[in-house]
C-alpha positions as CSV (number, residue, x, y, z in Angstrom):
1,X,128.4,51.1,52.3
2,X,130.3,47.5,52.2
3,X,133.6,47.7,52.2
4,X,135.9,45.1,50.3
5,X,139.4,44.5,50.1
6,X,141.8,44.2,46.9
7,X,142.0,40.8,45.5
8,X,144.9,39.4,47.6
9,X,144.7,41.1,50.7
10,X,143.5,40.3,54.2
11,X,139.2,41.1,53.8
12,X,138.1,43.4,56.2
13,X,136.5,42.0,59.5
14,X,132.8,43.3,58.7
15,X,133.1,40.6,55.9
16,X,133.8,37.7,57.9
17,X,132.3,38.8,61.2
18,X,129.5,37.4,62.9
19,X,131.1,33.9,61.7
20,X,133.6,32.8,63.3
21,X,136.6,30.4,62.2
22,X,136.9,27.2,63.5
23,X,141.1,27.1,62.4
24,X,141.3,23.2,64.0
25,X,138.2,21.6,61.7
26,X,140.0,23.6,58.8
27,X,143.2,22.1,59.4
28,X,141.0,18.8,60.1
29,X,139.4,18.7,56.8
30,X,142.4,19.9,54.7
31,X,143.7,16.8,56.0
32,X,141.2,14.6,54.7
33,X,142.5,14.8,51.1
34,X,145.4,12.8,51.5
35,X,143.5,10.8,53.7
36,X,141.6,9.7,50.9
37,X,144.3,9.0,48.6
38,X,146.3,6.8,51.1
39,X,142.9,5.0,50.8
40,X,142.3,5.3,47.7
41,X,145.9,4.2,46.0
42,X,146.4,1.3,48.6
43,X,143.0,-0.2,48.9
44,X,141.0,0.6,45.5
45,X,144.8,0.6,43.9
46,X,146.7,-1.9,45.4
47,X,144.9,-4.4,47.4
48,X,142.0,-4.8,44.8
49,X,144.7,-4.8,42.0
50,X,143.5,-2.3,40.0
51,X,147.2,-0.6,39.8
52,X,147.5,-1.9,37.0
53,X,143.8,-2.7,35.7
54,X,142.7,-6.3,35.0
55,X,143.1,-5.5,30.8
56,X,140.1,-3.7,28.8
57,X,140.6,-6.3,26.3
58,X,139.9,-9.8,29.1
59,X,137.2,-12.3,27.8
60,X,134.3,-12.6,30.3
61,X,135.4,-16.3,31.3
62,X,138.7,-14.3,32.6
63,X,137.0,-11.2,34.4
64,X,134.6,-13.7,36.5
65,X,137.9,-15.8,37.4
66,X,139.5,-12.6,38.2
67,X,136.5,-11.6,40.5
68,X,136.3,-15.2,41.9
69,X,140.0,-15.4,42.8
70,X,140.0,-12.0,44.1
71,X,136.9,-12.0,45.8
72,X,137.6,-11.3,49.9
73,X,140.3,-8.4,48.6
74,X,138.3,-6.9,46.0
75,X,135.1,-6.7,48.4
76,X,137.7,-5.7,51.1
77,X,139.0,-2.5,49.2
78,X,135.6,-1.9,47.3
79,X,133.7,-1.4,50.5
80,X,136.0,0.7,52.4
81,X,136.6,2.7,49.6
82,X,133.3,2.9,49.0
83,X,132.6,4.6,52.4
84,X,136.3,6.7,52.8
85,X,135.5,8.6,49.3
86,X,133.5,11.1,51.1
87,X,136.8,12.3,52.7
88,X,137.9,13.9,49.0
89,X,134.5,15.9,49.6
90,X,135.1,17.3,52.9
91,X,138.8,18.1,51.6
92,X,137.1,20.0,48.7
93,X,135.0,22.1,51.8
94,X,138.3,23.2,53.2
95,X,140.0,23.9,49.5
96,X,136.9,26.3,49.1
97,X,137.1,27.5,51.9
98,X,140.6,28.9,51.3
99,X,139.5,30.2,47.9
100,X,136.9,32.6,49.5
101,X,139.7,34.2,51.1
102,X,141.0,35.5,47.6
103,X,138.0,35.7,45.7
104,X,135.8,36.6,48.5
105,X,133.0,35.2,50.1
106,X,130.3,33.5,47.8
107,X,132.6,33.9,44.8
108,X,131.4,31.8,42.3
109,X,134.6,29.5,41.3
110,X,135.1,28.7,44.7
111,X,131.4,27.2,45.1
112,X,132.1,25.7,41.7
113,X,135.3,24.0,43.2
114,X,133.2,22.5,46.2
115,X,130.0,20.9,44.3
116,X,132.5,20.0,41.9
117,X,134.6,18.3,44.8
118,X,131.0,16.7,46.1
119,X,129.9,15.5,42.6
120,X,133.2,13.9,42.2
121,X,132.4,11.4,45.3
122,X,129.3,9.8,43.5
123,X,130.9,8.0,40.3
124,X,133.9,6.9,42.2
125,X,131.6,5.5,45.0
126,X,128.9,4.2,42.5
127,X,131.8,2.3,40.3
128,X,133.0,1.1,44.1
129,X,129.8,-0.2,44.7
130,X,129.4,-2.1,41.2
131,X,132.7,-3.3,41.6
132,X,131.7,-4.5,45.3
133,X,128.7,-6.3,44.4
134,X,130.6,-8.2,41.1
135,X,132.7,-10.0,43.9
136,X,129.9,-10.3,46.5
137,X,127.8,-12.1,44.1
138,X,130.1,-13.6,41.7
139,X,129.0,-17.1,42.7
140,X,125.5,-15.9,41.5
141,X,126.5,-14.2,38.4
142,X,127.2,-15.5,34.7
143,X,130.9,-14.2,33.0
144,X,128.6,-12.2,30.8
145,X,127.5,-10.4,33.7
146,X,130.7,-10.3,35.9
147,X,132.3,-8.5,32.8
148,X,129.8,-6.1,32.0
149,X,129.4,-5.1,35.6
150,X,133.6,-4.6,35.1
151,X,133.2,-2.5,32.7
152,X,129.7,-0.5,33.7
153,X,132.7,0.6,36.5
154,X,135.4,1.4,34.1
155,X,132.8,3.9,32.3
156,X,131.5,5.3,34.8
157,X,134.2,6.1,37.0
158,X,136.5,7.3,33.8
159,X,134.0,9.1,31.6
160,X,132.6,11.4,34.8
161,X,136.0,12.9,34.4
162,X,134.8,16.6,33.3
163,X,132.8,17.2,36.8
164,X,136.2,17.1,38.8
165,X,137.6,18.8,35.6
166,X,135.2,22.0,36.7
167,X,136.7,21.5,40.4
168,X,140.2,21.8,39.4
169,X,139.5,24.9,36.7
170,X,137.7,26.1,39.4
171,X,140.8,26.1,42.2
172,X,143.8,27.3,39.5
173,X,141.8,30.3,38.7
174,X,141.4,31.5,42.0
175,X,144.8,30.1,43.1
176,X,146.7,32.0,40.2
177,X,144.4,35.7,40.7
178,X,145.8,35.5,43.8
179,X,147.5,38.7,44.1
180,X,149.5,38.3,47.7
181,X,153.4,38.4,47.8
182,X,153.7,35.1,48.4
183,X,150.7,33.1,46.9
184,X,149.1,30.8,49.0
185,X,148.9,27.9,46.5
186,X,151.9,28.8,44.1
187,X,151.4,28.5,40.3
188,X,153.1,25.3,39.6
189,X,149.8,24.1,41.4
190,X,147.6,25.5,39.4
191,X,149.9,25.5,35.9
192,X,149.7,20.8,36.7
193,X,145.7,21.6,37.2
194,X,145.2,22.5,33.4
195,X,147.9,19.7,32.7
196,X,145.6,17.4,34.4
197,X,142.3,18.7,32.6
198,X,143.4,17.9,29.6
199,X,144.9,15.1,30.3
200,X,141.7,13.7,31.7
201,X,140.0,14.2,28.0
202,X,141.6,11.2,26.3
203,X,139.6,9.1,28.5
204,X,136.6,9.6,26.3
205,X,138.0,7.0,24.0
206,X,137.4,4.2,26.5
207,X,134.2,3.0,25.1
208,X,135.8,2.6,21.8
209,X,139.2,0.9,22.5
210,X,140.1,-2.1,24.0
211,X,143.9,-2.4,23.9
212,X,146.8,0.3,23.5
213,X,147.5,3.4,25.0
214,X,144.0,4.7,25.4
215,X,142.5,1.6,26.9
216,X,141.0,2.4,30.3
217,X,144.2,0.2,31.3
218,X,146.3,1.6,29.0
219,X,149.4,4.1,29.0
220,X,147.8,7.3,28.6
221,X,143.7,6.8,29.4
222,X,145.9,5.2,33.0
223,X,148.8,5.8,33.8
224,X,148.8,9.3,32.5
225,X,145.9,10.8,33.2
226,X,144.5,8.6,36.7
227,X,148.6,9.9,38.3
228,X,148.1,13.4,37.1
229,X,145.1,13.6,39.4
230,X,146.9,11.5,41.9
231,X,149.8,14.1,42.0
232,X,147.1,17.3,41.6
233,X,145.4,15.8,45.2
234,X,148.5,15.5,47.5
235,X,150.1,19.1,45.4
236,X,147.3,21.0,46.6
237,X,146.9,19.4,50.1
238,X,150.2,20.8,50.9
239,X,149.7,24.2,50.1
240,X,146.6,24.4,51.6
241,X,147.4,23.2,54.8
242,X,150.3,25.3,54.9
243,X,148.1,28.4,54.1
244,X,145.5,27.9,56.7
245,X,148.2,28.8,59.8
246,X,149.2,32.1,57.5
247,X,145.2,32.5,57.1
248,X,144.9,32.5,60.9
249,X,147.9,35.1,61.1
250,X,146.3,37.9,58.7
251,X,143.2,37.2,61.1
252,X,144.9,38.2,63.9
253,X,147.1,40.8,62.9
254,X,144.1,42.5,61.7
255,X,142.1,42.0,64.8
256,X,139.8,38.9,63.4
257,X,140.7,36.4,66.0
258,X,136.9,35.1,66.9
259,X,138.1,31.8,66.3
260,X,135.6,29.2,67.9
């Protein structure tokens, strides 16, 4: 008969043995979600100035000039970007990974963090890559065109919202059943998760608005709920690289030190 621990404690070895735990790629990919929002904030954010967006409300005439006197930054940021988004899915691996060690392994939420993690790669790459290919081709393009190819972006990289929504509902559960002395994520974590949830729902009012508050470039549909995610990423990072050190101490104090 399997044996399983209580939620919160150290599992058992027979649960985690043949496998063994390779603690330096954990530590590796933990690290990978601040990697990609260094790259993300300075390089989708900063360099292709879309911190602050070029405005919701811009004439086509405006968005093509924008694209055309932008062009070597915008393609610069958009490509790279493009390609360094898959680090926020190998981060999600090792944020699962640290799940399973409360809710046990193949526990559901912690899958659901993970695809939701992966999912969350393909709008931000695919607006990337529409955004990329508005500057590459601008010379070939109408203003029509450039601005529709703006906002095909906007709408898809905003209105995806409720697949990394599932990812972070996903991690605060877990991360607040956690049952150990000392959590490993604390609940402030998981308490600005929910905070960013629902502050990722007023974004659904992009399509409809083209100036104010709930604009794609606007107070709350950016600045609010775009930095709530951008706090939620480097929040968790923290913890969890912090955790997997304690991780690898419960493993040896109870004898599971077939680290690879």
């Amino acid at each position: 008969m399997a044996t399983h621990a209580e939620p919160g404690t150290a599992a058992p070895a027979s649960d985690w043995s043949p496998y063994p735990t390779d603690y330096t790629s954990w530590k590796v990919m933990a690290w990978m979600g601040p990697v990609f929002l260094l790259a993300f904030f300075c390089l989708w954010g900063l360099l292709a100035r879309n911190i602050s967006p070029f405005p919701a409300w811009a004439e086509p005439q405006a968005v093509w000039d924008h694209y055309k006197n932008l062009r070597l930054p915008i393609m610069i940021g958009m490509s790279v970007c493009l390609t360094l988004t898959a680090c926020y899915m190998v981060w999600s691996v090792a944020v699962s990974r640290v799940m399973e060690r409360i809710e046990g392994a193949g526990g559901l939420w912690s899958k659901m963090e993970m695809l939701g993690g992966t999912i969350t790669c393909a709008p931000i790459m695919t607006a990337c890559a529409i955004w990329l290919t508005a500057a590459h081709e601008i010379d070939n393009i109408t203003p029509g065109m450039a601005h529709t190819l703006y906002w095909f972006g906007w709408l898809l990289i905003d209105l995806a919202y409720f697949v990394t929504s599932w990812q972070i509902a996903g991690a605060s559960i877990v991360f607040m059943r956690d049952k150990r002395e000392k959590k490993l994520v604390p609940n402030i974590v998981g308490w600005w998760g929910w905070i960013t949830i629902l502050s990722f729902f007023v974004v659904s009012a992009i399509p409809f608005v083209y100036t104010g508050p709930l604009a794609f470039n606007g107070v709350i549909s950016f600045w609010i709920a775009f930095f709530t995610w951008f706090f939620w990423i480097p929040g968790l990072s923290y913890f969890i690289i912090k955790a997997i050190p304690r991780l690898q101490a419960e493993d040896a104090a109870a004898g599971r030190t077939n680290d690879s």
